[in-house]
C-alpha positions as a printed Julia matrix, in Angstrom:
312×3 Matrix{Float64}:
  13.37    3.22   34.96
  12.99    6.83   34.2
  11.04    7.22   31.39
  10.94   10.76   30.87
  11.24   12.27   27.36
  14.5    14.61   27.31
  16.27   16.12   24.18
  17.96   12.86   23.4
  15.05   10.66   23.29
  13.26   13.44   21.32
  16.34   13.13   18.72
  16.16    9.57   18.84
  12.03    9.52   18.33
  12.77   11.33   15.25
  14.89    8.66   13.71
  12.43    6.06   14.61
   9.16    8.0    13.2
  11.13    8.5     9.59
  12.43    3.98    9.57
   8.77    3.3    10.92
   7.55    5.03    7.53
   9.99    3.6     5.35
  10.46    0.42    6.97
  13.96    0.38    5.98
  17.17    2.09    7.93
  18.73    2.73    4.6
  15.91    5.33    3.56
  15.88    6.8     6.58
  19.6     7.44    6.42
  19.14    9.14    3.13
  15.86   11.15    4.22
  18.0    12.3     7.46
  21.34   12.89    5.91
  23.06   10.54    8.02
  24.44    7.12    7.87
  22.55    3.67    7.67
  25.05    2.45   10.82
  23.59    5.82   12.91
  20.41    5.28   12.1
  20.86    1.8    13.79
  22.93    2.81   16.36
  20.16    5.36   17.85
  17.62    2.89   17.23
  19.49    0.92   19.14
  19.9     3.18   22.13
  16.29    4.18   21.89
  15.07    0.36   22.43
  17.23    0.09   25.06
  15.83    3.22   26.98
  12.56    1.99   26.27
  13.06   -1.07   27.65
  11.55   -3.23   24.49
  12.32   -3.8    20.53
  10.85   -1.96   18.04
  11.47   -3.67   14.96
  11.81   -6.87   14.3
  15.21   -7.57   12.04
  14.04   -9.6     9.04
  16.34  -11.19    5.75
  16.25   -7.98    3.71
  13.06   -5.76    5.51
  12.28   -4.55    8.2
   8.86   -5.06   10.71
   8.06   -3.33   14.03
   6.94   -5.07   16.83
   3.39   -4.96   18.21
   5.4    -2.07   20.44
   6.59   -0.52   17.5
   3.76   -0.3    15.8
   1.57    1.29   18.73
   4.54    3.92   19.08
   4.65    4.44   15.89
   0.88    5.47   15.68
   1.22    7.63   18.54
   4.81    9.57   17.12
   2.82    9.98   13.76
   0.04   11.52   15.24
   1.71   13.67   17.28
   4.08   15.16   14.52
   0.78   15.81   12.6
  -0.35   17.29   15.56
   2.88   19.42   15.54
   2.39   20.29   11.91
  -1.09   21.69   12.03
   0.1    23.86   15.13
   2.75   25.46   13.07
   0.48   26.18   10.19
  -1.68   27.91   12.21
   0.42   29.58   14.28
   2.18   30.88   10.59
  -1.5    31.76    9.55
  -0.9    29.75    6.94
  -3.92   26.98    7.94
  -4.84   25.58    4.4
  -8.75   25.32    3.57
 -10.64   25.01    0.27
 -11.65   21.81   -1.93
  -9.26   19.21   -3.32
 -10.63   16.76   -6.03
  -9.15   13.48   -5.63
  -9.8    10.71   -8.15
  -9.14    7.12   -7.07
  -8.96    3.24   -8.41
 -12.38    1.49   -6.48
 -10.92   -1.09   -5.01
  -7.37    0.71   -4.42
  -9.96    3.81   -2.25
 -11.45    1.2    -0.12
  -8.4    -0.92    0.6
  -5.4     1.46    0.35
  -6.82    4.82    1.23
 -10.18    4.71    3.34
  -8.27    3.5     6.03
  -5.9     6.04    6.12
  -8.25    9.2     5.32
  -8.92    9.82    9.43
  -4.71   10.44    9.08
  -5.6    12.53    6.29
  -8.54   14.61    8.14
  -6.65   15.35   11.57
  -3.69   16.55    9.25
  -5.45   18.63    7.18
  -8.86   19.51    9.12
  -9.87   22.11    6.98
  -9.27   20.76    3.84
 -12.5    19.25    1.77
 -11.49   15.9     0.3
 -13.86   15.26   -2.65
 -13.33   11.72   -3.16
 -14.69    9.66   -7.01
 -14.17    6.43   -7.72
 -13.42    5.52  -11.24
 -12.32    2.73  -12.77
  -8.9     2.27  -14.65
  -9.87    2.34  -18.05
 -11.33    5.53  -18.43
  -9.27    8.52  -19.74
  -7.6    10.56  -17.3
  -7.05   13.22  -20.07
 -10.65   14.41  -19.65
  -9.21   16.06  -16.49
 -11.92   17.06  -13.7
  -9.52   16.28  -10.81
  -6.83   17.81   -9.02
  -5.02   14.81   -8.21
  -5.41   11.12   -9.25
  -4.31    7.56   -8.07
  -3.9     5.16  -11.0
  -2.32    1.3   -12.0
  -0.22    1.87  -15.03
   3.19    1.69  -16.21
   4.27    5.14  -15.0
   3.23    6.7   -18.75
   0.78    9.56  -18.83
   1.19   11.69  -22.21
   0.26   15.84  -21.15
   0.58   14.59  -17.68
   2.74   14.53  -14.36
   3.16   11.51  -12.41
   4.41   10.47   -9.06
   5.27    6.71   -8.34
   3.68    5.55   -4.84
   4.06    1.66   -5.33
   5.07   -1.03   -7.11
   2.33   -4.12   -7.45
   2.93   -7.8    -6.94
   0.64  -10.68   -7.27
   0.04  -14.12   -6.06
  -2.7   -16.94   -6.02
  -5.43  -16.94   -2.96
  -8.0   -19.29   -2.06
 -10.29  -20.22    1.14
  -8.83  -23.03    2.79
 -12.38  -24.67    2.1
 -12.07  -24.7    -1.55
  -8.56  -27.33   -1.26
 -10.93  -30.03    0.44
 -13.15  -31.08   -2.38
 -10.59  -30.66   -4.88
  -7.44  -32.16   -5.76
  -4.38  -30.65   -3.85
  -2.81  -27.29   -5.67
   0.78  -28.98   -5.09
   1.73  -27.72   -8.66
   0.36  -24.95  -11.35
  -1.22  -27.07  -13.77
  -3.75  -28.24  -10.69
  -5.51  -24.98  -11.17
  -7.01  -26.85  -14.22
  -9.37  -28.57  -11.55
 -10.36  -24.99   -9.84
 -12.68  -22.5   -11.19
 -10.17  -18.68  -12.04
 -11.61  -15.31  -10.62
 -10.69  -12.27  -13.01
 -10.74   -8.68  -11.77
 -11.21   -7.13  -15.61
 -10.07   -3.91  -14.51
  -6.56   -5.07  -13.48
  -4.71   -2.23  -15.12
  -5.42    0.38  -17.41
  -5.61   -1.57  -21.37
  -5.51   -4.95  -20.18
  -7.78   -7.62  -21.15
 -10.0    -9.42  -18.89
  -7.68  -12.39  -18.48
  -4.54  -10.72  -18.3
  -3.39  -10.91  -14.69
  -4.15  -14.54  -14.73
  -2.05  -15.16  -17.94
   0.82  -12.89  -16.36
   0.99  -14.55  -13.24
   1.17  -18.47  -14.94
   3.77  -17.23  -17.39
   6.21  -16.37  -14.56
   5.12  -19.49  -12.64
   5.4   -21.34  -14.83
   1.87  -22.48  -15.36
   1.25  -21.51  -19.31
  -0.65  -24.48  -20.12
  -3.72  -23.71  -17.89
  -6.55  -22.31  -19.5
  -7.14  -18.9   -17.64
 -10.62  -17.8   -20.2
 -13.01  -19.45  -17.62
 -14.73  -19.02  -14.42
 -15.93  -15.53  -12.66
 -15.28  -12.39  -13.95
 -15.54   -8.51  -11.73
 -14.56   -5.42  -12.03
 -13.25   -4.95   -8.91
 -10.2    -6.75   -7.54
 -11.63   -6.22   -4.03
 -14.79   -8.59   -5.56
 -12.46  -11.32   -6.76
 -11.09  -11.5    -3.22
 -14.38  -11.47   -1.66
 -15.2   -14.12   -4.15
 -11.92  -16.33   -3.22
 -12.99  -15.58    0.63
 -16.84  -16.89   -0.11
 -14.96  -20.32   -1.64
 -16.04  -19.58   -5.25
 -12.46  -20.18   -6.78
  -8.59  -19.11   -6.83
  -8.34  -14.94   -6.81
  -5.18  -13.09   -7.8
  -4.46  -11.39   -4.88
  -2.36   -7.55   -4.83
   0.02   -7.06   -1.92
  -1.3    -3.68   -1.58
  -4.7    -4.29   -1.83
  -4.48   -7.43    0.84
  -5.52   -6.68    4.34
  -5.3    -9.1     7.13
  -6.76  -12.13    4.98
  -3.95  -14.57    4.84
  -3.03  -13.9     8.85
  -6.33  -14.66   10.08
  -6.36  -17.71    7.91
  -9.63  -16.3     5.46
  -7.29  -17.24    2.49
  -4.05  -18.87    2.05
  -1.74  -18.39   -1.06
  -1.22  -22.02   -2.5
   1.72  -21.08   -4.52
   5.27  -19.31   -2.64
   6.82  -16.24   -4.26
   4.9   -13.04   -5.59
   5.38  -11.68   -9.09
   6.04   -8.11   -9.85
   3.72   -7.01  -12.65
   5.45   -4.03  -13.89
   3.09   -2.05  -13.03
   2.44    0.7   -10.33
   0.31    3.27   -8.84
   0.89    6.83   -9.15
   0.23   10.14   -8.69
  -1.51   11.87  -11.27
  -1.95   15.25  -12.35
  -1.85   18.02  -14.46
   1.09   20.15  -15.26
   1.19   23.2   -12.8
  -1.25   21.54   -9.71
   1.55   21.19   -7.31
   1.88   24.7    -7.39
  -1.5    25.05   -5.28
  -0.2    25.01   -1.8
  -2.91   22.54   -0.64
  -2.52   19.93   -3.86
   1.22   19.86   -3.19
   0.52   19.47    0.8
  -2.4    16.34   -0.06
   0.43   15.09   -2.42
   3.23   14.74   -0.26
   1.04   13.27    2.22
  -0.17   10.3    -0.19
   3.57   10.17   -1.17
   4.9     9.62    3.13
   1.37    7.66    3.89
   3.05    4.92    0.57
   6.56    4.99    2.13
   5.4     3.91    5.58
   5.44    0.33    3.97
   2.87   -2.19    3.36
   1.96   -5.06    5.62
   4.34   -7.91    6.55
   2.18  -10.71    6.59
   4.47  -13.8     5.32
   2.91  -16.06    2.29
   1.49  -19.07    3.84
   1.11  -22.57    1.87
């Protein structure tokens, strides 16, 4: 089969770089001005010049492939790689220092991963990276842009939404075998609670344990015991060492429940009504290079999360 990339397949690598970001053929329609049933048609065609499928059709989502994904890598860096060209080519390469504040565990989950993105994108922008926790005030400025867990409300400020968090119960498989089975809610009585205390900006240290059993219906377990952090990365770490049951956050989850590390007890994830933003002051967009680190945090949060399945 000939292989070789003419105009068509270009066009058609296009559509499948903007659904491999949003995951969805519906967003991609609306980002590309076109129809949901083009998008799929071209998708379509492209798999079958290729030779192999690229997503994987799922009840209401989207996944790519193990192909898909390793194309998807490569098309993203190259359209970076097309990007910075242009810029310089423009003389318009962007250098200089951008202040980016950042939730702990949210930076070395979320973002570190993708910073290398970030870096070949923007090469001579300097990232200065802090990591502060959620409840300290935002209003004392000091940053150009800032990632936060809130309810979208940030008096004097301007916000961006990036993504909505759910939770759901982990444990180590371990921890099930000297303890009775977790068929039910009210079992939890039997297993010691890990509490990230920093769960959202005003909570109290209990509160994403209460919120979670209220929608499970689990109200009569007594959440004020067992390990507290201030990191939701700890409590996980914690779950993963056997030291108790961990609310886990789908954004903040890596590859834990695939390669078996944890398993979530309990099916179904509850939306917390929450989500992390953008922050920043009035006016920083119009900096060339804040708006251009912006956008980029905004695309890197529409390319989807992972679609590892909850396992009981």
């Amino acid at each position: 089969m000939n292989t070789s990339l003419n105009s068509q397949t270009h066009a058609w690598l296009k559509v499948f770089a903007v659904s491999a970001r949003h995951l969805s053929f519906t967003r991609a329609a609306e980002e590309l001005h076109v129809t949901t049933g083009a998008i799929s048609q071209q998708i379509k065609q492209l798999e079958e010049r290729l030779g192999f499928r690229l997503f994987r059709r799922l009840p209401r989502r989207l996944a790519l492939t193990e192909e898909g994904e390793r194309l998807a890598g490569v098309v993203a860096k190259a359209y970076d790689a097309v990007g910075i060209e242009v810029d310089r080519l423009r003389g318009g390469v962007m250098s200089g220092v951008i202040r980016l504040r950042c939730l702990p565990s949210f930076l070395a989950k979320w973002l570190m991963p993708r910073l290398p993105r970030l870096q070949a994108r923007f090469p001579d922008i300097d990232l200065h990276v802090s990591a502060e926790d959620s409840n300290l005030s935002l209003l004392d400025g000091g940053f150009d842009l800032a990632i936060d867990l809130n309810d979208g409300q940030y008096p004097g400020l301007q916000t961006t939404h990036l993504i909505d968090e759910q939770i759901f119960a982990v444990c180590s498989p371990q921890l099930l075998r000297r303890r009775p089975p977790l068929t039910h809610p009210g079992a939890l009585g039997y297993y010691p609670l890990l509490h990230d205390v920093t769960a959202w900006r005003g909570s109290h240290d209990y509160a994403e344990w209460e919120h979670y059993l209220s929608a499970i219906g689990g109200r009569d377990v007594n959440v004020r015991r067992g390990y507290t952090f201030n990191r939701n990365q700890l409590t996980v770490e914690a779950a993963i060492a056997g030291m108790g049951v961990a609310i886990a956050r789908r954004t903040l989850l890596g590859d834990e429940l695939e390669s078996g590390r944890l398993i979530a007890p309990f099916s179904g994830e509850v939306a917390t009504g929450k989500r992390y933003g953008l922050v920043y002051p009035q006016g920083a967009l119009d900096d060339r290079r804040v708006g251009a680190i912006h956008d980029w945090l905004e695309e890197e949060a529409q390319r989807g999360h992972s679609s590892t399945t909850l396992q009981s």
